[in-house]
N, C-alpha and C positions, 0 to 999 in steps of 0.2 A: 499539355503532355506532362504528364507524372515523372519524375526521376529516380530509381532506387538508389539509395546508400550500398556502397558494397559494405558485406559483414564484419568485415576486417577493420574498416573505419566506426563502423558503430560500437565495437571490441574495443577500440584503441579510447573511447571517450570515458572508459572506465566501468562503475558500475553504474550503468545509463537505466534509468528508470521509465521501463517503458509504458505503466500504467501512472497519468499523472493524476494525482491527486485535486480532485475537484468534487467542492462540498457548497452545498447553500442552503441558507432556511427555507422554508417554505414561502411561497408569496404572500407579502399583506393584502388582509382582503380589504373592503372600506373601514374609513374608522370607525363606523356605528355597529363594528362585528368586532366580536371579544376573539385575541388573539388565542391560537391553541396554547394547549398547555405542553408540549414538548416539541421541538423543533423533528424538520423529517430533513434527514442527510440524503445529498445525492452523491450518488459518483462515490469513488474509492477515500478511504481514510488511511492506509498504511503507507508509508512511505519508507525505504527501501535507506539508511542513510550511510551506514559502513557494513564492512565487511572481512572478514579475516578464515584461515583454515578452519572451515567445520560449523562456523557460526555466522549472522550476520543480524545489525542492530536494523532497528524499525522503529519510528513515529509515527503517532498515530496525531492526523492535523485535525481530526473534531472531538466535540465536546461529547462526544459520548462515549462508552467503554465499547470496544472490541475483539473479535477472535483476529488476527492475522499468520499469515506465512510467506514464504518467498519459492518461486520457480528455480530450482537449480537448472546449470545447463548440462547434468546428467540425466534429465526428464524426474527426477525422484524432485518429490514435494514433501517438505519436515512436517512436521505436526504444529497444528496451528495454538498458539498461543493467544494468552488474554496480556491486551496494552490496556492500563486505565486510560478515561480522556485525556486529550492534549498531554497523553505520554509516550514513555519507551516500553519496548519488550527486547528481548534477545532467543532468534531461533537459533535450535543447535540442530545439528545431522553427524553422521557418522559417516565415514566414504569419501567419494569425490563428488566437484561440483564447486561449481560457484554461484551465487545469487545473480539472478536474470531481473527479477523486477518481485516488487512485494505484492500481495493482495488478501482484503478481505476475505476472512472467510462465514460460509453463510451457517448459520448454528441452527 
């Protein structure tokens, strides 16, 4: 049997990242096959790391460049920004809201 969290504890954990970030290379195949030449990422790269009125910072955990954004809990979504790899970016919004969790966006 499954348990919910009530909202008010998962509220209290701060700003809880609820897409985790999970990245891997592609599988090696045998050694007698030449490795690709760019790795394929799985799973999310933006990670959700502070946050303050209007803005909230993101790292991006792969090695490649990005579009990302964050969920506010006003339902409004900022405009998605470019993070270089294994960088930062900074979304801004105008309004209210606060950062729900980060995510790629698909370009």
């Amino acid at each position: 049997m499954f348990r919910l969290r009530p909202a008010l504890g998962a509220l209290a954990a701060g700003a809880a990242l609820f897409v985790v970030p999970a990245h891997a290379a592609a599988a090696a195949g045998p050694a007698s096959e030449a490795p690709t030449s760019a790795p394929r990422v799985l799973g999310a790269c933006a990670e959700l790391t502070d946050q303050g009125p209007g803005w909230a910072a993101l790292r991006n955990d792969c090695g490649v460049e990005i579009s990302a954004s964050v969920q506010l809990s006003s339902g409004a979504n900022p405009k998605c920004v470019a993070i270089p790899a294994n960088g930062t970016g900074t979304v801004h919004w105008k309004g209210h809201g606060t950062a729900e969790y980060a995510y790629d966006c698909l370009t």
